[in-house]
C-alpha positions as CSV (number, residue, x, y, z in Angstrom):
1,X,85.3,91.4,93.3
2,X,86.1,87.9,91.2
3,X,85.0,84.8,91.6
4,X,86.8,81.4,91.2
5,X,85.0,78.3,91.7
6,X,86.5,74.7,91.2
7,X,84.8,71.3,91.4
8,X,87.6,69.5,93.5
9,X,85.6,67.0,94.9
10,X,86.2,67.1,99.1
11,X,85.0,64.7,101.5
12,X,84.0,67.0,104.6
13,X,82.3,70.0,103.9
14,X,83.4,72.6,100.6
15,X,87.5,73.9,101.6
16,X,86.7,77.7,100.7
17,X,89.8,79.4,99.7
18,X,89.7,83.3,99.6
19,X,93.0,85.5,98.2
20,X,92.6,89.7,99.2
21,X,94.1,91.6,96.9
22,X,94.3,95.5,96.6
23,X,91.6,96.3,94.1
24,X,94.4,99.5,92.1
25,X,97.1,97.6,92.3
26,X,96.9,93.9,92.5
27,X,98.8,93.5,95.5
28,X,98.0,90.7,97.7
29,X,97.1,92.5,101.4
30,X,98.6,90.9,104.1
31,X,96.9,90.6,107.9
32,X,93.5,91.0,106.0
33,X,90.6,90.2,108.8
34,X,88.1,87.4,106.4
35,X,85.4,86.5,108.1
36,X,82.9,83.4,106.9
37,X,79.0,84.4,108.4
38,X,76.7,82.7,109.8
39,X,79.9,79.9,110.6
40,X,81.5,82.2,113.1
41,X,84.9,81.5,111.3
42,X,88.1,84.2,111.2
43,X,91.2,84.1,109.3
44,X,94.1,86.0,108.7
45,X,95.7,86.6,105.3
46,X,99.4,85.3,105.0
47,X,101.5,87.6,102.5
48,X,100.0,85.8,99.7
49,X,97.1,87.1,100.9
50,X,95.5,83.7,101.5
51,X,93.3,82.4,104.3
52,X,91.5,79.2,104.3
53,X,88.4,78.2,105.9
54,X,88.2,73.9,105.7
55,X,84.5,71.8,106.4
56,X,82.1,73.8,105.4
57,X,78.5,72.7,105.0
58,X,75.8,73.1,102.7
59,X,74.6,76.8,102.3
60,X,74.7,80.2,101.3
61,X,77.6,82.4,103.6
62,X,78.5,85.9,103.4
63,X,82.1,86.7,103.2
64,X,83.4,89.6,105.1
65,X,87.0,91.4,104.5
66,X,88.7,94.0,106.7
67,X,91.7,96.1,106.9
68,X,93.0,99.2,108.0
69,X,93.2,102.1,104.9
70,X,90.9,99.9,102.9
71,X,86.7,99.5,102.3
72,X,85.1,96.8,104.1
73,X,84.2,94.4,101.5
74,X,81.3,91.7,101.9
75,X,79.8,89.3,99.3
76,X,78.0,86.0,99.1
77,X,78.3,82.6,98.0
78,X,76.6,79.5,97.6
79,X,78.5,76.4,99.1
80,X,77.5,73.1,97.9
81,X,79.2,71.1,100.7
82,X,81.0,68.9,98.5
83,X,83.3,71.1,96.2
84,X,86.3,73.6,96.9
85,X,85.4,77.2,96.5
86,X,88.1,79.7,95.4
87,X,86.9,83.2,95.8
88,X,89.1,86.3,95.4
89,X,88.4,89.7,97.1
90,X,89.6,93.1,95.9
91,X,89.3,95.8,98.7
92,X,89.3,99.3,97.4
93,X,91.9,101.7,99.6
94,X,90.3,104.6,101.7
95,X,91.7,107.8,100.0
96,X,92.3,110.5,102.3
97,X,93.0,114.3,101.6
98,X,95.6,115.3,104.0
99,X,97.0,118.6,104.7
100,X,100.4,119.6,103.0
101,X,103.6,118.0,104.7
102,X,107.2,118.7,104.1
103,X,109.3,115.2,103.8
104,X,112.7,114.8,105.1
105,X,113.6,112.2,102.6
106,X,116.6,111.4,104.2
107,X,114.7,109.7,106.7
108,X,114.1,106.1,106.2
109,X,111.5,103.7,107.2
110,X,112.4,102.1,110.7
111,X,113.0,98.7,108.8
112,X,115.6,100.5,106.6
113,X,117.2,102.5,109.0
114,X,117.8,99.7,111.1
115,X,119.1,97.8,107.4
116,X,121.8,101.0,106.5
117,X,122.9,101.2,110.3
118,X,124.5,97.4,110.0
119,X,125.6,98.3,105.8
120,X,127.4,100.9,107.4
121,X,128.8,98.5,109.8
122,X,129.9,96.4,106.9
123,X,129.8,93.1,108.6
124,X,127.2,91.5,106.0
125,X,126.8,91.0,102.8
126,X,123.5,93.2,101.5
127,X,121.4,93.8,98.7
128,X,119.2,97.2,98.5
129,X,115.6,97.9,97.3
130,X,117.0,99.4,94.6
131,X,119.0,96.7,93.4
132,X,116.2,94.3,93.9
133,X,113.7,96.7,91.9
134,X,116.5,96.3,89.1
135,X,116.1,92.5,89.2
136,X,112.3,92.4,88.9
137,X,111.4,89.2,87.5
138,X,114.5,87.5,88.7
139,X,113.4,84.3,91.2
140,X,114.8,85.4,94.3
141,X,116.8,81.9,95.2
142,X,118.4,83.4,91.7
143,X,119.2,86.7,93.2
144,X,120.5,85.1,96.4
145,X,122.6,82.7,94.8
146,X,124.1,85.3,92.2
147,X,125.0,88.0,94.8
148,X,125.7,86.5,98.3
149,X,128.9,84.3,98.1
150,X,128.6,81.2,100.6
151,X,124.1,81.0,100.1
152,X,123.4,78.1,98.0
153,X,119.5,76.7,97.7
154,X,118.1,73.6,96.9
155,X,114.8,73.4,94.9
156,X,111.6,72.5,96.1
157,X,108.8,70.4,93.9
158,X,106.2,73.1,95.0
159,X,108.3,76.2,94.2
160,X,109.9,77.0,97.1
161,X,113.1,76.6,98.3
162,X,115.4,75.8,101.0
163,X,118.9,78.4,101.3
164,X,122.1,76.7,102.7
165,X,125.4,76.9,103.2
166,X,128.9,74.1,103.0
167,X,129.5,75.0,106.3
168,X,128.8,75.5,109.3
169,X,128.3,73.5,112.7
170,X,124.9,72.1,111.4
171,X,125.8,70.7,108.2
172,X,124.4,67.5,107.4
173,X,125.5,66.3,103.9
174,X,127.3,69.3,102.8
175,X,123.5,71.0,103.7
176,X,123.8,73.8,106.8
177,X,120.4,75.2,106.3
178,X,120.8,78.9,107.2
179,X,118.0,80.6,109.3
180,X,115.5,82.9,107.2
181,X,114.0,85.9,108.8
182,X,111.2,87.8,107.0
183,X,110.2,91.7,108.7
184,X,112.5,90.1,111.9
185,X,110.8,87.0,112.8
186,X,111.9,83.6,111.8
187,X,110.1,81.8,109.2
188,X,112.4,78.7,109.1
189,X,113.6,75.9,111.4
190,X,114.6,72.3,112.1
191,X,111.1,71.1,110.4
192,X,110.4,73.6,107.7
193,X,113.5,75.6,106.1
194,X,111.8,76.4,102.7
195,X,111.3,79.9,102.0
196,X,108.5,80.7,99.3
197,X,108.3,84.6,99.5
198,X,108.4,86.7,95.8
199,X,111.1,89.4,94.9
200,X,108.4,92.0,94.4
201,X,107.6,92.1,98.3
202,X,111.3,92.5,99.2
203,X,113.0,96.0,100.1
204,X,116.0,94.7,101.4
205,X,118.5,91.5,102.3
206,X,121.1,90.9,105.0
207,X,123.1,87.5,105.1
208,X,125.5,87.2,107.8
209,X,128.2,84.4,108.2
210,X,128.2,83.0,111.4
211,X,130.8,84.8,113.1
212,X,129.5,88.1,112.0
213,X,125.8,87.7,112.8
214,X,124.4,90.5,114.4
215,X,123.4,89.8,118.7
216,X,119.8,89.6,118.2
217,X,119.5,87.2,115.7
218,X,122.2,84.8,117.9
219,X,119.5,81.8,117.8
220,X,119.9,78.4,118.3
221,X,120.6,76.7,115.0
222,X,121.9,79.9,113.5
223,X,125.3,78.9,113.1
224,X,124.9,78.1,109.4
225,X,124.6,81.5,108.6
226,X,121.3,84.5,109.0
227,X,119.2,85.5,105.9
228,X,117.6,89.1,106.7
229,X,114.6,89.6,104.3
230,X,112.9,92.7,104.8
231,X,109.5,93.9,103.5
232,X,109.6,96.5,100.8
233,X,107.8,99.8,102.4
């Protein structure tokens, strides 16, 4: 476990910030169970691994972590009530001894069997894991815009960014912000369209014009185009 503290003055109780990362590998852990005792407070990790817990008083608190093929992880920490608090929390995985297996290894993950039916298909335009593990390091609005003819992005001040397209029924000033889904649920829309997720977690990516997009991805405000991201297994 490391600690990060930070003396960001706050006006309502210390904003503790905790980030769950794999303790081997470095990997942020997403849908990590924190905990904040005795406040009674739960979050879930996003796939930065982040979860934030705001107005907290004065005190000493014990931070729990859980998830499912890792350690339970507790520590404690001393809250002023006026600061921010960034703590980080590396869960060790639980190693099991299984008994010997024999892998089919032409049978995907259900993410990527679902990903090589529609390649198949040909409808799409696609990039595989192993073209996105060749471009390690490359910003992913790079890869996008390099590889998928008709995705532009505009650049946001924080990082992210937002894909588009020329076209499309929703364009607005030459921007038709095409729909982003990340593991098949839709992480953009009307209000938010940036997209902030990095290449390392990606194992696949489907983009679909909008007369080829595939049935169940037929949303309102697609018709600028459909951005598959999928997780990498």
């Amino acid at each position: 476990m490391r600690l990060y503290a930070s003396g960001t003055a706050q006006a309502q109780g210390t904003i503790l910030h905790a980030t769950v990362a794999d303790a081997r590998t470095g990997v942020y852990i997403l849908d990590a169970e924190v905990t904040i005792d005795p406040a009674g407070m739960k979050g879930i990790t996003d796939y930065f691994g982040d979860a934030r817990f705001p107005g907290l008083r004065k005190g000493r608190y014990t931070i729990h972590a859980r998830r499912i093929g890792f350690e339970p992880l507790a520590t404690d920490v001393q809250l002023s009530g006026r600061d921010s608090l960034e703590v980080t929390l590396l869960m060790a995985p639980i190693t099991y001894e299984l008994a010997p297996v024999t892998v089919d290894a032409t049978v995907p993950s259900p993410f990527l069997k679902e990903f090589e039916e529609r390649r198949r298909q040909d409808k799409g335009q696609y990039i595989t894991d192993s073209e996105l593990r060749a471009a390690l390091g490359s910003p992913l609005e790079n890869i996008l815009t390099s590889r998928l003819q008709g995705v532009r992005v505009k650049l946001d001040p924080s990082g992210a960014f937002t894909p588009y397209s020329a076209r499309g029924p929703n364009n607005f000033k030459g921007l038709c912000y095409i729909s982003v889904y990340w593991n098949g649920v839709r992480i953009t829309n009307a209000r938010n369209a940036t997209v902030d997720i990095p290449t390392a977690f990606i194992g696949g990516i489907e983009f679909y014009n909008p007369g080829t997009i595939p049935a169940q991805y037929q949303e309102l405000g697609s018709g600028c185009g459909v951005l598959l991201l999928w997780p990498r297994p």
